[in-house]
N, C-alpha and C positions, 0 to 999 in steps of 0.2 A: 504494500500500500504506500501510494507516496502522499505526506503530507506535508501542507503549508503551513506554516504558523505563524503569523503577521504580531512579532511579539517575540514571547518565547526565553524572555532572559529572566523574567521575574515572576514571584510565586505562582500567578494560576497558567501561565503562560508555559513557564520552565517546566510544572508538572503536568502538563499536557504532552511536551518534548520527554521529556525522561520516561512516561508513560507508552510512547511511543516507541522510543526507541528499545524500550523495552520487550515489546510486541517482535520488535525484526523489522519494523516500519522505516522504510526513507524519508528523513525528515529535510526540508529547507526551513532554515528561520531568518526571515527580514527584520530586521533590526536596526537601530540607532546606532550602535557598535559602543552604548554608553556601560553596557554590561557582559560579559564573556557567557557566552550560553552554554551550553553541558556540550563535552569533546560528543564528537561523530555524528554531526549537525552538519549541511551545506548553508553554509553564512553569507547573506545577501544582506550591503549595506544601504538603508536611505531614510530619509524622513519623510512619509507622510502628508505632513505637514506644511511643506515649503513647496514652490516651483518645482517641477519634474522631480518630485522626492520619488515617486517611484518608478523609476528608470530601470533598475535593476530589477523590478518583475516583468520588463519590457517582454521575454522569453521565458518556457518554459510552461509544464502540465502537471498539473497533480489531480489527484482522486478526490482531496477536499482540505478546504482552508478554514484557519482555524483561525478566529479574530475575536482579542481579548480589549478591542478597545473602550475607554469610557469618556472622550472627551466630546469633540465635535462630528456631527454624523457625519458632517459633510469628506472627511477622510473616509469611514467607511462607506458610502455613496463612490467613494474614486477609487479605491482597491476594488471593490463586486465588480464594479463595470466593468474595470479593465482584464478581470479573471474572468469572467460568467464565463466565457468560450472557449478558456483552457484549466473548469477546475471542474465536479463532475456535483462538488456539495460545496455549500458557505452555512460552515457554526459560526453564530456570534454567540459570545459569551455575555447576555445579557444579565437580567436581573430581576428581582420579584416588585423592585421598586416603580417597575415600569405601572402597574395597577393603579388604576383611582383610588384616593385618597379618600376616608378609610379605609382599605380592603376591610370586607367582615368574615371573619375568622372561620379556618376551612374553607376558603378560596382556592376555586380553580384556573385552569390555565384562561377560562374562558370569562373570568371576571371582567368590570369596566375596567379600560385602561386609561394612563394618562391624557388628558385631552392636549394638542397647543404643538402634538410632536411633527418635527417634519425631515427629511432626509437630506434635507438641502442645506439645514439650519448650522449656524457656527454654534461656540460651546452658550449652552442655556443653562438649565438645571440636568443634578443627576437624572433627575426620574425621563425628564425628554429627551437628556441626551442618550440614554440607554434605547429610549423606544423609537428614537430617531433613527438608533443604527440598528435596528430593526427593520426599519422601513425599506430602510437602503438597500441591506440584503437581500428581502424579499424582491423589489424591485428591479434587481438585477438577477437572480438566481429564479425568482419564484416561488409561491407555497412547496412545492415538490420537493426543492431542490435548496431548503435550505432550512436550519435547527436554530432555533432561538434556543441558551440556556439559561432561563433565568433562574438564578443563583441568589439564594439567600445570605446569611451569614456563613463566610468562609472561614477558614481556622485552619492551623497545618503547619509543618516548616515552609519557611520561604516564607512565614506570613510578613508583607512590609506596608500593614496598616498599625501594627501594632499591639491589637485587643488581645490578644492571648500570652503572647509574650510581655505586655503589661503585667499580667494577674501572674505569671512566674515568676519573674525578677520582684514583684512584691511581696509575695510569696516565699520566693529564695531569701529576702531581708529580715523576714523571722519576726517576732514579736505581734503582738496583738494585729490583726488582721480586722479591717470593717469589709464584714461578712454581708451582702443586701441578701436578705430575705422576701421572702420565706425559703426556705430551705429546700423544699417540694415544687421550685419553681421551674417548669416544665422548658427545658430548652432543645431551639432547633438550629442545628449547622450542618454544613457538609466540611467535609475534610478534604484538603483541595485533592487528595490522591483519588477520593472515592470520585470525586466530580471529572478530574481525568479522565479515568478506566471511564465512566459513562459516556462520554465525550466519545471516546474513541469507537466503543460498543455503539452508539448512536451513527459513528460513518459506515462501521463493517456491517450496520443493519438497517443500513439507506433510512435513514427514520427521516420524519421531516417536521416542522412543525413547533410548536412555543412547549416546555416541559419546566415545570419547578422543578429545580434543580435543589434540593436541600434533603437532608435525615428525618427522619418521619417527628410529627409532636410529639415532646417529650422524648428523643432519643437519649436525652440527659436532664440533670437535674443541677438547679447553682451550687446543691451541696455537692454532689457527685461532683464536679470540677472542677470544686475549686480544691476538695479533700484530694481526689487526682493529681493536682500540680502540687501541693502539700507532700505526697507520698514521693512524685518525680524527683522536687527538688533536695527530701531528703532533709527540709528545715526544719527550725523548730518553731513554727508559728502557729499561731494560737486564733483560730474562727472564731470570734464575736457576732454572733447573728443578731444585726438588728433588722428590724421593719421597716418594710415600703415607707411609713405616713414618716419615720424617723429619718430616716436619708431623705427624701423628697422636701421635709420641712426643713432641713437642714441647707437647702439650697445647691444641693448635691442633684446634676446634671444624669438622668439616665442614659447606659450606651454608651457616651464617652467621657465622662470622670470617671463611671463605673461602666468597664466594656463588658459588651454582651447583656450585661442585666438592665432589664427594663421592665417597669411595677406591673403586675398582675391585672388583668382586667382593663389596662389600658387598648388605647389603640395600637401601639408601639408594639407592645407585645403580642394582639392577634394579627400584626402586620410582618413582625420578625420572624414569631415563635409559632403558630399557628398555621400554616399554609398545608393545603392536600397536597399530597406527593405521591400519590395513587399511580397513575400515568409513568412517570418515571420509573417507578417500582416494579410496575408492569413489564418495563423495556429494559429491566435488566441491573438498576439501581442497589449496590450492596452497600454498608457503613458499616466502618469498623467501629470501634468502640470508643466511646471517649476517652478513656484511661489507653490505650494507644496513641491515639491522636496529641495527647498530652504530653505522654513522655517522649513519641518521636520530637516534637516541637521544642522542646525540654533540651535533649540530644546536639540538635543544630543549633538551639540557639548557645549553650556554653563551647560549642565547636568554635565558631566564630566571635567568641569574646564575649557573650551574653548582652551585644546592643543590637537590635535587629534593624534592617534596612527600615527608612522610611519615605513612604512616596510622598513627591514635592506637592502634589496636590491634594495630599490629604491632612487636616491637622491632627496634632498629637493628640494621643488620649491620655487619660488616667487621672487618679485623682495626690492630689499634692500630701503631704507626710503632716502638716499641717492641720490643716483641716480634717485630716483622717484621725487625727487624735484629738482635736476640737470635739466632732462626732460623739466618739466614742467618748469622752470623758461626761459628755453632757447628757449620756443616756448612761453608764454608768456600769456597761457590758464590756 
């Protein structure tokens, strides 16, 4: 199988390539040349982004391309076009964000989507620019002939948003820990290896078509993972569980002061944590287990010095040592 990967050097990207290459798959990966992609790759350098950046797919066939982008559609709108008649499928690696605002919880692939998106548009917001390169896709490829993944919460080595390797490196620092509760708090991710392998299962089985890409509700729980990086890192720190109303009044930001958690009953949480994954499960969807997912992430990240990459366009997360002991001293856990 020969594949494209318009990307390819960084987390969902690189474990798409490594996925592959895994398989016995020929891979090419176009790139910026801003990151070294995994040895036994064909490396095609350009941007995107700029005048004739893509010059270097000028030539060449593959079986299917693999496009992890999030900024402005109108880049993916000019790679479909100039592949649709020498690639055979176009994956975008989209997202669940693309849904109208709420989604209500147990959402399928066929909920209202974002309104305002268009294929043409420069960068907007996430949710349009996601569904914008969708559009693009489609428009060059077709329904047939091409896989929207929309991807929930990802987690994994390689992660360079930050949210999991946040909660380890805090974690690895020991001492009283602000635990957000409830304990029994039902979480949903994919593990970017497991959304790889489907990825790929999704080319070798011509699928086509928009798929939630995440672990089914409740594949874990906030105690389950955070106890997990507890056990990985081998620390001695100490869960304090407080309550939703206790962090929330505290002025403590869900999801990014505290990544991953967000309060129960909210819309956040039936829009993060809540989605059907039926459909994907169906075509082949396996998740390993969070206490794996943990410790691999665990593994890489003290490999490389325990700071994880961080993407320029996204801001940092986590919450300050500060106020996390403000918190705690003021609820008295």
């Amino acid at each position: 199988m020969r594949l494209l990967v318009l990307g390819g050097t960084e987390f969902v990207g690189r474990a798409v390539v490594e996925a592959a290459l895994g398989r016995g798959w020929e891979v090419t990966v176009f790139h910026r040349g801003r990151h070294a992609p995994p040895p036994g790759v064909r490396s095609l350098h350009g941007d995107r982004t700029a005048p004739d950046g893509l010059t270097a797919l000028a030539e060449g066939a593959w079986d299917a391309v693999v496009d992890t982008w999030s900024a402005a559609p109108r880049a993916v709108r000019d790679a479909a076009r100039l592949l649709r008649n020498r690639a055979a499928r176009y994956v975008y690696v989209s997202s669940c964000s693309v849904y109208a605002w709420p989604p209500a919880a147990g959402y399928t692939e066929d909920a209202p989507l974002v309104a305002g998106a268009s294929a043409d548009a420069g960068g907007t917001d996430y949710a349009r620019d996601k569904r914008g390169g969708e559009l693009a896709a489609l428009d060059a490829f077709g329904a047939d002939r091409s896989v929207f993944v929309r991807a929930g919460l990802i987690l994994g080595p390689y992660e360079n948003v930050g949210r999991l390797p946040w909660w380890l490196n805090r974690v690895a620092r020991g001492g009283p820990v602000l635990a957000p509760g409830p304990r029994d708090l039902p979480l949903q991710y994919i593990d970017v290896r497991d959304l790889a392998e489907w990825t790929l299962g999704a080319v070798a089985q011509q699928l086509s078509g928009p798929y939630n890409l995440v672990a089914p509700p409740g594949h874990t729980t906030m105690e389950a993972l955070l106890e997990a990086c507890a056990r990985a890192t081998g620390a001695a720190a100490e869960l304090r569980w407080t309550g939703p109303d206790a962090v929330l009044g505290a002025g403590i930001e869900p999801w990014t002061q505290l990544p991953v958690w967000v309060p129960p009953g909210s819309d956040l949480h039936d829009a993060l944590h809540r989605a059907d994954v039926s459909r994907a499960l169906a075509t082949g969807l396996r998740c390993r287990p969070a206490a794996d997912t943990v410790a691999d992430t665990w593994r890489w990240l003290t490999d490389i010095g325990g700071t994880a990459p961080q993407r320029p366009d996204r801001p940092p997360v986590g919450l300050d040592p500060e106020t996390e002991a403000r918190v705690l001293a003021a609820e008295g856990v």
